[in-house]
PQR file of N, CA, C, O and H, with PARSE charges and radii, in Angstrom:
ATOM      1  N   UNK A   1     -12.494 -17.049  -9.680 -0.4000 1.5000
ATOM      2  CA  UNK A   1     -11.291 -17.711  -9.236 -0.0000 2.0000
ATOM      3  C   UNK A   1     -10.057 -17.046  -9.857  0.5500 1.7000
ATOM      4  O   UNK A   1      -9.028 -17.014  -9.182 -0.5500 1.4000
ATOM      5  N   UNK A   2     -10.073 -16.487 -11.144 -0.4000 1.5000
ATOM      6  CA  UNK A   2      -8.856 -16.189 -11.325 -0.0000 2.0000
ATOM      7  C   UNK A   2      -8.592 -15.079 -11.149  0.5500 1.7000
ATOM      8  O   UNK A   2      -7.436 -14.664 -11.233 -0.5500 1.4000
ATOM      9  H   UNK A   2     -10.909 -16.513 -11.692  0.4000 1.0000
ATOM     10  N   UNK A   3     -10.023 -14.033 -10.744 -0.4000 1.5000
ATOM     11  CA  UNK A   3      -9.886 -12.642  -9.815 -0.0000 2.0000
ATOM     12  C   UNK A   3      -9.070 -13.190  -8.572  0.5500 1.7000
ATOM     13  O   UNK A   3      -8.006 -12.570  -8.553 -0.5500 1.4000
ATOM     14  H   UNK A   3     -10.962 -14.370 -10.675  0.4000 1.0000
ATOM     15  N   UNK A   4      -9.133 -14.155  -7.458 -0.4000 1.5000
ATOM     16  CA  UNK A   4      -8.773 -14.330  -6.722 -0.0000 2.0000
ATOM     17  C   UNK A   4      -7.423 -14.952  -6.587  0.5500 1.7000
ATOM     18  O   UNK A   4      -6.932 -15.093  -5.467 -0.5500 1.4000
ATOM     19  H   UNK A   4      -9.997 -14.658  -7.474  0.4000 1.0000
ATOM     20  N   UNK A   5      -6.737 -15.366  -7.768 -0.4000 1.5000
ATOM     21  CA  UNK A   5      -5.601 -16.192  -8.123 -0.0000 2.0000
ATOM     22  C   UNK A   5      -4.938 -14.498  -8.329  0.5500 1.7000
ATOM     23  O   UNK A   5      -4.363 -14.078  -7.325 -0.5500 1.4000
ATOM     24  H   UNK A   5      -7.135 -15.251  -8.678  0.4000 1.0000
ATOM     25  N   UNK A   6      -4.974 -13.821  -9.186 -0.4000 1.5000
ATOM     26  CA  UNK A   6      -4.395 -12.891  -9.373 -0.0000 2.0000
ATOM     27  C   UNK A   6      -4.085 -11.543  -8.650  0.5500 1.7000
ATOM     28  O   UNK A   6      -3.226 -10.669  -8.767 -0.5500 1.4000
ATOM     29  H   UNK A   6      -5.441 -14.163 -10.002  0.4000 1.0000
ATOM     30  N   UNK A   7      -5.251 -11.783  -7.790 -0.4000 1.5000
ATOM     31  CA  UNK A   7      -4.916 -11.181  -6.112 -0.0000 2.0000
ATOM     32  C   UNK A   7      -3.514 -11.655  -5.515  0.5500 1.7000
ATOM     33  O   UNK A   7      -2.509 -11.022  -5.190 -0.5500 1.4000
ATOM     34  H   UNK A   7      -5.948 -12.493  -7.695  0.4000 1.0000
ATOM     35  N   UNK A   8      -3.769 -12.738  -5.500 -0.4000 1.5000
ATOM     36  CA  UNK A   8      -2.622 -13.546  -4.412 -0.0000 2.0000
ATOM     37  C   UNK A   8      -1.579 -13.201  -5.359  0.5500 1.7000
ATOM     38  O   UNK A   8      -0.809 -12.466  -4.741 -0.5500 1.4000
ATOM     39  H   UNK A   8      -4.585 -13.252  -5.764  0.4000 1.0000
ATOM     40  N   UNK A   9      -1.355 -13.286  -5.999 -0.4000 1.5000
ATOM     41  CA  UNK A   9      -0.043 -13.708  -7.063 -0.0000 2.0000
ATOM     42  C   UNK A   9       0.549 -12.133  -7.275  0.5500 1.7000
ATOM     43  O   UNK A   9       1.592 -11.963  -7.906 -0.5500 1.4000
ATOM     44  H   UNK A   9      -1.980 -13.883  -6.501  0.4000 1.0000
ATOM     45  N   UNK A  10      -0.182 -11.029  -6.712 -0.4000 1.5000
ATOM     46  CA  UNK A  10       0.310  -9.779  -7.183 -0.0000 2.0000
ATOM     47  C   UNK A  10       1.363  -9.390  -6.413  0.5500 1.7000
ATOM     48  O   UNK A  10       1.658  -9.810  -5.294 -0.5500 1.4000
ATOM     49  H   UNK A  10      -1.029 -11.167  -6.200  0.4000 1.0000
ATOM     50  N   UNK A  11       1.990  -8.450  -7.162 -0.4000 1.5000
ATOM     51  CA  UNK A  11       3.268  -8.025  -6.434 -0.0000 2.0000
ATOM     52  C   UNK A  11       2.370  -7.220  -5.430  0.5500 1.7000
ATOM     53  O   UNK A  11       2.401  -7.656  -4.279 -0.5500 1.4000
ATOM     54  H   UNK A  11       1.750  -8.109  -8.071  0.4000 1.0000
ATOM     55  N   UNK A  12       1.844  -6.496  -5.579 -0.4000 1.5000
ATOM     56  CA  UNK A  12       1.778  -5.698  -4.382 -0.0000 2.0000
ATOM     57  C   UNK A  12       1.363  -6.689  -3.018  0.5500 1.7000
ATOM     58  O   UNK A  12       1.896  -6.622  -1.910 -0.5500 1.4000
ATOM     59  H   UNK A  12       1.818  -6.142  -6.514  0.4000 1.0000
ATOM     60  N   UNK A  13       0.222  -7.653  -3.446 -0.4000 1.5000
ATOM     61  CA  UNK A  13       0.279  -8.880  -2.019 -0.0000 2.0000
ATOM     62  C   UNK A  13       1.704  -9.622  -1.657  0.5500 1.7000
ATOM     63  O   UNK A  13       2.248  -9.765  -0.562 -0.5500 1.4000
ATOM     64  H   UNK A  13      -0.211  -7.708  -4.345  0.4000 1.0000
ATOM     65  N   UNK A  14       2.063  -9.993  -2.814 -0.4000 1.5000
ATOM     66  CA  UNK A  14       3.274 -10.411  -2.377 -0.0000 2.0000
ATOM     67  C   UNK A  14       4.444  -9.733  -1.712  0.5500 1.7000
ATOM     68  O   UNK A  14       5.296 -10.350  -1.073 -0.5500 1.4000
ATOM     69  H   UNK A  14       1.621  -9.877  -3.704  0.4000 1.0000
ATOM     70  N   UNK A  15       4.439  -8.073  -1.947 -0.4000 1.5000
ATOM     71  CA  UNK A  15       5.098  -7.638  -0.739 -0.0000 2.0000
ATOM     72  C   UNK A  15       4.893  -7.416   0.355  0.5500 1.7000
ATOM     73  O   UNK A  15       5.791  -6.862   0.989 -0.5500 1.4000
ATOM     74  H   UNK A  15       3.747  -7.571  -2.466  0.4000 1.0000
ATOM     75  N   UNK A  16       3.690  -7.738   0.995 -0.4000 1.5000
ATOM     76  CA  UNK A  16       3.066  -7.943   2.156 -0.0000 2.0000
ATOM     77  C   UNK A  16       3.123  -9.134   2.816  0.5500 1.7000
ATOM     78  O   UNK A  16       3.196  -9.207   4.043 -0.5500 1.4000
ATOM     79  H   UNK A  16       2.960  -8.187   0.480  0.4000 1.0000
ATOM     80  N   UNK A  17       3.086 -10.409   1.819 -0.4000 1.5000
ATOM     81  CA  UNK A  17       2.588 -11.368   2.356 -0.0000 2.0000
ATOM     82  C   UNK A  17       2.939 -11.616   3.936  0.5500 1.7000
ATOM     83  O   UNK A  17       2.178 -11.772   4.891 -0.5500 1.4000
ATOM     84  H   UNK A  17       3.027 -10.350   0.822  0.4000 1.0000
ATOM     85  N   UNK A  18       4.595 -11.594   3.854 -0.4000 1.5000
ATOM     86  CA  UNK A  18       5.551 -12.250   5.167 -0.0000 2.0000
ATOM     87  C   UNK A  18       4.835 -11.014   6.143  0.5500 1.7000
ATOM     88  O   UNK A  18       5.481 -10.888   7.183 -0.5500 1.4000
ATOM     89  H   UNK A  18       5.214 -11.467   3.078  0.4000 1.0000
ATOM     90  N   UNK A  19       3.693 -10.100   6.062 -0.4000 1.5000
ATOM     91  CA  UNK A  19       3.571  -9.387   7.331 -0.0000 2.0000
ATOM     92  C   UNK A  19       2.491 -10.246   8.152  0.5500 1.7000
ATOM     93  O   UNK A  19       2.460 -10.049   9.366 -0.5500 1.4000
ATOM     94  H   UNK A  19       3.168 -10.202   5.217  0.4000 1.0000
ATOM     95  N   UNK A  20       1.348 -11.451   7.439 -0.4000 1.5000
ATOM     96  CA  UNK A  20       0.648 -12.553   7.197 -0.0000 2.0000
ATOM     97  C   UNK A  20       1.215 -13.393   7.602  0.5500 1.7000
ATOM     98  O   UNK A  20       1.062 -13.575   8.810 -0.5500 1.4000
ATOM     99  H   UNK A  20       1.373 -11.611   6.452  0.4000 1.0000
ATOM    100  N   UNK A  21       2.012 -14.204   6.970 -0.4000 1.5000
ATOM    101  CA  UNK A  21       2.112 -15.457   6.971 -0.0000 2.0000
ATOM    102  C   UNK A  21       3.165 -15.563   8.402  0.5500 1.7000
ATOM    103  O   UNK A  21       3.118 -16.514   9.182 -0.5500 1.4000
ATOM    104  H   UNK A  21       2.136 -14.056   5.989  0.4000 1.0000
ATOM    105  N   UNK A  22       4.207 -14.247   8.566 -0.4000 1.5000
ATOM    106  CA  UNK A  22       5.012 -14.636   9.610 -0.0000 2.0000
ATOM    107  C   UNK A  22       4.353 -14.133  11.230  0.5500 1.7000
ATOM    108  O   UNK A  22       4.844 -14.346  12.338 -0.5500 1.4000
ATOM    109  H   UNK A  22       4.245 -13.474   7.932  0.4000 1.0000
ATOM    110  N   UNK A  23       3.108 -13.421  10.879 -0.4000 1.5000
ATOM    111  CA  UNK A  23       2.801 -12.794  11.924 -0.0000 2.0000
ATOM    112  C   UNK A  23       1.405 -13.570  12.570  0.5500 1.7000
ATOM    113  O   UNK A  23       1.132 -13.451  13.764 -0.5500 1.4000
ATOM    114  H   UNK A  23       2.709 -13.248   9.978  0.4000 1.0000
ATOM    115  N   UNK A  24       0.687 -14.257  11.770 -0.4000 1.5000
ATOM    116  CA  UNK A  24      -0.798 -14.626  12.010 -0.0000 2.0000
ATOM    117  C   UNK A  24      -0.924 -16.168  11.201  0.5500 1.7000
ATOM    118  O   UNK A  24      -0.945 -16.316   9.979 -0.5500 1.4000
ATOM    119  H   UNK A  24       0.909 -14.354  10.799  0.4000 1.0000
ATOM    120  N   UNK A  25      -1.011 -17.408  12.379 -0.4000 1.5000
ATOM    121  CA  UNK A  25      -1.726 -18.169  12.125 -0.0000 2.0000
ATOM    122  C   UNK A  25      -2.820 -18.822  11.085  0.5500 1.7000
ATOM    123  O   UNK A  25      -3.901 -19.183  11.551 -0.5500 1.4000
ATOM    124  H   UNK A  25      -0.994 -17.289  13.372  0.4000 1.0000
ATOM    125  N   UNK A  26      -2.626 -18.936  10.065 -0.4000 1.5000
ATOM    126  CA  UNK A  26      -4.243 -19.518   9.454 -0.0000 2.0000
ATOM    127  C   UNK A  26      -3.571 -20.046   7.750  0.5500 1.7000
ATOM    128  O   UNK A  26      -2.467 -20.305   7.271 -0.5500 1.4000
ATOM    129  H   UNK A  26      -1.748 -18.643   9.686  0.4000 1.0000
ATOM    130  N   UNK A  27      -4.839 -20.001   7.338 -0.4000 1.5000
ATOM    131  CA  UNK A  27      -4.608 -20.349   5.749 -0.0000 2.0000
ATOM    132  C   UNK A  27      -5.590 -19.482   4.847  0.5500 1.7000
ATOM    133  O   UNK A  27      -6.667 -19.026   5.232 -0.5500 1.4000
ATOM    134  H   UNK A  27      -5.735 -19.791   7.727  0.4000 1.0000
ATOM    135  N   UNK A  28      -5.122 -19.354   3.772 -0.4000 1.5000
ATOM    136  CA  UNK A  28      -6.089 -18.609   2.585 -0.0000 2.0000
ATOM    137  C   UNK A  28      -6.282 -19.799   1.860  0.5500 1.7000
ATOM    138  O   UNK A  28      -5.426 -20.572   1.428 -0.5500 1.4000
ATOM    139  H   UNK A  28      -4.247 -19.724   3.459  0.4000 1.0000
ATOM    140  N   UNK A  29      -8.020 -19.876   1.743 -0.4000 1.5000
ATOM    141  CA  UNK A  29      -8.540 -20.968   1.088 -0.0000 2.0000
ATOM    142  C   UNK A  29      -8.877 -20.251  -0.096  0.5500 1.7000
ATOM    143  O   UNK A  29      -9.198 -19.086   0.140 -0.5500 1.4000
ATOM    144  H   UNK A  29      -8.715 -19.248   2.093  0.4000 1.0000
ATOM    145  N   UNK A  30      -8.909 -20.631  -1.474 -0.4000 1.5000
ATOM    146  CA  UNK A  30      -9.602 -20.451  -2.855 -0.0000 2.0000
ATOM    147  C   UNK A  30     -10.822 -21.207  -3.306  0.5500 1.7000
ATOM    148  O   UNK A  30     -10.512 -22.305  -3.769 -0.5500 1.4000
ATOM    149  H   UNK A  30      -8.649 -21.577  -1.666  0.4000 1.0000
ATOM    150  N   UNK A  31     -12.363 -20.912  -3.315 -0.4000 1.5000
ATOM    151  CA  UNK A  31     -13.172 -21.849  -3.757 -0.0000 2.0000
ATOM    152  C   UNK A  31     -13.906 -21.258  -4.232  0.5500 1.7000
ATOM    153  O   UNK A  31     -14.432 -20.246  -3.770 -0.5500 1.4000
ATOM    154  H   UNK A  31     -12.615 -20.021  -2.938  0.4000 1.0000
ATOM    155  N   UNK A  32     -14.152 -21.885  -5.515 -0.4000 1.5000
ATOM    156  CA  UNK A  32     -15.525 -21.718  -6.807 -0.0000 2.0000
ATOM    157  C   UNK A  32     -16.197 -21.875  -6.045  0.5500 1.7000
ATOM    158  O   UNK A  32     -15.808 -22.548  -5.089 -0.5500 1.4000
ATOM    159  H   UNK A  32     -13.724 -22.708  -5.891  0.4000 1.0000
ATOM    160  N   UNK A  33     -17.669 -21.303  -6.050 -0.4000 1.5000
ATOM    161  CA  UNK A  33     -18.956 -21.590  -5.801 -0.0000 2.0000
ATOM    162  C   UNK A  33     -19.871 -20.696  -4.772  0.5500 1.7000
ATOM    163  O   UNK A  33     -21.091 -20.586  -4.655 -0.5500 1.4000
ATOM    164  H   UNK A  33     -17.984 -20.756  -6.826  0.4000 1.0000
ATOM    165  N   UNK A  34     -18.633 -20.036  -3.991 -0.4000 1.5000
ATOM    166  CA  UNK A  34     -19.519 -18.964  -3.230 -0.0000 2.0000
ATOM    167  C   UNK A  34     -20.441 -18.448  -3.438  0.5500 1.7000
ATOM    168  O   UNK A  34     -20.163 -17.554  -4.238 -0.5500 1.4000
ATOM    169  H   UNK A  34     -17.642 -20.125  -4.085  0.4000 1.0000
ATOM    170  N   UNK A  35     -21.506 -18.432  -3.199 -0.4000 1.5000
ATOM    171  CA  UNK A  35     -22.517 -17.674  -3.605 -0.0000 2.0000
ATOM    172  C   UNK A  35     -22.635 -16.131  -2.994  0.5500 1.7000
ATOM    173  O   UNK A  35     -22.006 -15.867  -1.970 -0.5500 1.4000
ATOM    174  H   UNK A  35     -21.732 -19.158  -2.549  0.4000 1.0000
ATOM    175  N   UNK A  36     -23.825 -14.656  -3.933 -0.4000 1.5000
ATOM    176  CA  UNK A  36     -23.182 -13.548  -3.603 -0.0000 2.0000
ATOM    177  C   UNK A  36     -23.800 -13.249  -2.312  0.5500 1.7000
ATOM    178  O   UNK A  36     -23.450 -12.248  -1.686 -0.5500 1.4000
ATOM    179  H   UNK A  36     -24.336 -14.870  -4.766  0.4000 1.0000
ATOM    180  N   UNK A  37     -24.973 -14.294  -1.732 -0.4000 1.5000
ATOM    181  CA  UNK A  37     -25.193 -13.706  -0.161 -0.0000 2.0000
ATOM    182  C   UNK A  37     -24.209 -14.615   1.204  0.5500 1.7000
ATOM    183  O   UNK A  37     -24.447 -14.620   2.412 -0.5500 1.4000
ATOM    184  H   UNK A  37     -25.258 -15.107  -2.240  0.4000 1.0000
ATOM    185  N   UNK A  38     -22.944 -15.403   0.350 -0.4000 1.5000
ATOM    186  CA  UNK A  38     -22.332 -15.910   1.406 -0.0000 2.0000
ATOM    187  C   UNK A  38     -21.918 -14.612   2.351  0.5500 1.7000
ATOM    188  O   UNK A  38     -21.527 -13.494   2.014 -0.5500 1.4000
ATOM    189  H   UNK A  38     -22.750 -15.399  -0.632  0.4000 1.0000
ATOM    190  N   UNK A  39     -22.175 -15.239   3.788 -0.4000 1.5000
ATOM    191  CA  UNK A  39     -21.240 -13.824   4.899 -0.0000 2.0000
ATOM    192  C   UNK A  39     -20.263 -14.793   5.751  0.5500 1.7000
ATOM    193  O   UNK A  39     -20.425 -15.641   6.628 -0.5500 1.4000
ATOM    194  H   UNK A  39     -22.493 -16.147   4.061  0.4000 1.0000
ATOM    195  N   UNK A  40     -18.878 -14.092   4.864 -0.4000 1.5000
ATOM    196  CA  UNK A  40     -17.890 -14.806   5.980 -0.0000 2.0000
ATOM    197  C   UNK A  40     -17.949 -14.965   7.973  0.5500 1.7000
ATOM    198  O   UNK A  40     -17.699 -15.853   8.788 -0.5500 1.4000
ATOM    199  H   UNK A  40     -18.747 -13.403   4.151  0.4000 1.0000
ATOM    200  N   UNK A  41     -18.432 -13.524   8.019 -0.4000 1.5000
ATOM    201  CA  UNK A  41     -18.024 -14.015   9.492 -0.0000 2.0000
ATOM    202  C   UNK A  41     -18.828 -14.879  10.082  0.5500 1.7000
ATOM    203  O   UNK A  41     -18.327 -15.562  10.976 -0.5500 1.4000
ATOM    204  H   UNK A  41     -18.635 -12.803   7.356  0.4000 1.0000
ATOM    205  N   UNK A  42     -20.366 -15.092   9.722 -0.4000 1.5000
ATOM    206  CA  UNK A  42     -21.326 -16.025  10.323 -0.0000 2.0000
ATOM    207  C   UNK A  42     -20.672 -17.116   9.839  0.5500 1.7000
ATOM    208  O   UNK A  42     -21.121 -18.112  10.406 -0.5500 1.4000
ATOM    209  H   UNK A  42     -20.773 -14.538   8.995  0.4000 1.0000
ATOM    210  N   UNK A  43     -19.789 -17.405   9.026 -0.4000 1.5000
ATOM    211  CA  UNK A  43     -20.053 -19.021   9.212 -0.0000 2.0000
ATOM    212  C   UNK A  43     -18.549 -18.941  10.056  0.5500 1.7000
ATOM    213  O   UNK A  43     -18.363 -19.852  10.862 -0.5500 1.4000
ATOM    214  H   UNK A  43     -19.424 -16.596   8.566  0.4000 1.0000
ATOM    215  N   UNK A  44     -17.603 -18.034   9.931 -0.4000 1.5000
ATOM    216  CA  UNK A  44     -16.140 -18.195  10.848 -0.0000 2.0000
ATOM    217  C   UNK A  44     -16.957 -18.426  12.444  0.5500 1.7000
ATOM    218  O   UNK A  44     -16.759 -19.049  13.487 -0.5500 1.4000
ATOM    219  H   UNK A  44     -17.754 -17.294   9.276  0.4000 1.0000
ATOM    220  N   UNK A  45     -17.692 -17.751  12.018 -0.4000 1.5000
ATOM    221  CA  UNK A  45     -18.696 -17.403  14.040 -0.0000 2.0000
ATOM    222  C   UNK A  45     -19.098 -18.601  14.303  0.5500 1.7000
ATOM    223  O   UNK A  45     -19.196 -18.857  15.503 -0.5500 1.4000
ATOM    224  H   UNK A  45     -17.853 -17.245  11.170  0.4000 1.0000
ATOM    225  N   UNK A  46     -19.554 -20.015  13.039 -0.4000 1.5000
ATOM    226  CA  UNK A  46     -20.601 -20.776  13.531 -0.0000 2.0000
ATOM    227  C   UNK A  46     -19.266 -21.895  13.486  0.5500 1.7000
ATOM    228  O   UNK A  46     -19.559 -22.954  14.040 -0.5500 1.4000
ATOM    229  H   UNK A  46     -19.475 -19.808  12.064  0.4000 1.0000
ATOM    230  N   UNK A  47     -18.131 -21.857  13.035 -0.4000 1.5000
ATOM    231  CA  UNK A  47     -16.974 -22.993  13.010 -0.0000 2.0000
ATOM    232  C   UNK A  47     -16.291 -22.678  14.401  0.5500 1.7000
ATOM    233  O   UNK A  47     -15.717 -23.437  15.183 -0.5500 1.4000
ATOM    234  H   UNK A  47     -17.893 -20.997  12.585  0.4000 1.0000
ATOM    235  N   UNK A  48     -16.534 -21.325  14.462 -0.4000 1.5000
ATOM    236  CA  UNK A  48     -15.891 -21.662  16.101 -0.0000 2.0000
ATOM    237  C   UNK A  48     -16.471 -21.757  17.105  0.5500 1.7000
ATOM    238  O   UNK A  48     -15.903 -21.772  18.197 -0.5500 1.4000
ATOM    239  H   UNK A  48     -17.000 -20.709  13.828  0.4000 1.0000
ATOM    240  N   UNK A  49     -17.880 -21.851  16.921 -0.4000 1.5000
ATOM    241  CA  UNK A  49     -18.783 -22.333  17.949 -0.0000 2.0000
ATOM    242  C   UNK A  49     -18.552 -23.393  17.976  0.5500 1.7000
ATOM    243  O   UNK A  49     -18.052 -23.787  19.030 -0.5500 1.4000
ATOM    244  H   UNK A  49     -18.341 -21.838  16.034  0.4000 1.0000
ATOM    245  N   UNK A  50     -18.776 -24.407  16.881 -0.4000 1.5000
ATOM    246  CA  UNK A  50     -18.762 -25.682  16.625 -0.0000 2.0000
ATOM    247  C   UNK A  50     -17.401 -26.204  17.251  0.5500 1.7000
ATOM    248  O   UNK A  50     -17.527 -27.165  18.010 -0.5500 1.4000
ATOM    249  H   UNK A  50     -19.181 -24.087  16.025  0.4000 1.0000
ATOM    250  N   UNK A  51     -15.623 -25.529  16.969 -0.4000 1.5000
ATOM    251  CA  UNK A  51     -14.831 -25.828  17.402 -0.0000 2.0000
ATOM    252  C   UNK A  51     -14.576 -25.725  19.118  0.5500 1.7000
ATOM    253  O   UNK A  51     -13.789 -26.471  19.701 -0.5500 1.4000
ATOM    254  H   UNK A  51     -15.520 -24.748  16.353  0.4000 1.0000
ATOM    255  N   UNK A  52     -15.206 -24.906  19.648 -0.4000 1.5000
ATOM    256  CA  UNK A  52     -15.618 -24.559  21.308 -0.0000 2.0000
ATOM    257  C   UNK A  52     -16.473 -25.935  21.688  0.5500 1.7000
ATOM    258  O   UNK A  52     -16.381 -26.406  22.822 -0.5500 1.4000
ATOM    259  H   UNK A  52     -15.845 -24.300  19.174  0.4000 1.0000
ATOM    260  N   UNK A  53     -17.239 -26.496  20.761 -0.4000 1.5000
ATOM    261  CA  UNK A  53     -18.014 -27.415  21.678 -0.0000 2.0000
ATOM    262  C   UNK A  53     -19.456 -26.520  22.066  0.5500 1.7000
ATOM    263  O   UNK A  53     -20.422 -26.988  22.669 -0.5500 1.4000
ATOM    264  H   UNK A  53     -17.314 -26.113  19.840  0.4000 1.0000
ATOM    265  N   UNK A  54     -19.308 -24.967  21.498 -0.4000 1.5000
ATOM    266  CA  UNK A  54     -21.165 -24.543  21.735 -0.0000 2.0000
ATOM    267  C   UNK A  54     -22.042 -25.011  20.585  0.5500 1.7000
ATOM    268  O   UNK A  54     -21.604 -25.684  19.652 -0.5500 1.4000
ATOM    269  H   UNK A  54     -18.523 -24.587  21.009  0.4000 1.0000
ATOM    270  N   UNK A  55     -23.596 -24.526  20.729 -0.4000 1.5000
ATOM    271  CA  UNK A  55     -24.447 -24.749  19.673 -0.0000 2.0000
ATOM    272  C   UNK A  55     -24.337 -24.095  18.733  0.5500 1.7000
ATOM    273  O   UNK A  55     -24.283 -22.880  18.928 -0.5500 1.4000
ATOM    274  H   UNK A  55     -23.952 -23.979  21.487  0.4000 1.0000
ATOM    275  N   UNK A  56     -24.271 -24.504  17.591 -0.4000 1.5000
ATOM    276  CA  UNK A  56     -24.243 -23.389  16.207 -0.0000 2.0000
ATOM    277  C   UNK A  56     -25.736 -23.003  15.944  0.5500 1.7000
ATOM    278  O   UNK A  56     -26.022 -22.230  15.029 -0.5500 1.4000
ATOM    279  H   UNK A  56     -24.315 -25.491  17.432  0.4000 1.0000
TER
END
């Protein structure tokens, strides 16, 4: 977490950010507990199935 706190908080993200935040929709979430075989896109893949109304 505080690898990931100190990401965000860096100047160099922070001179980027507004190319993010003013250009693209969404949120950056921070959470303890990930484990190291989590794979983001299967579960982004299985929330927007779920948000479509298909089968996950």
């Amino acid at each position: 977490m505080d690898l990931a706190r100190a990401w965000y908080d860096s100047p160099p993200y922070r001179a980027i950010l507004a190319l993010r935040t003013d250009h693209i929709s969404g949120d950056v979430v921070l959470l303890d507990g990930v484990g190291p075989d989590y794979d983001p896109m299967a579960r982004a893949a299985k929330l927007q199935r779920a948000a479509d109304g298909r089968p996950s």
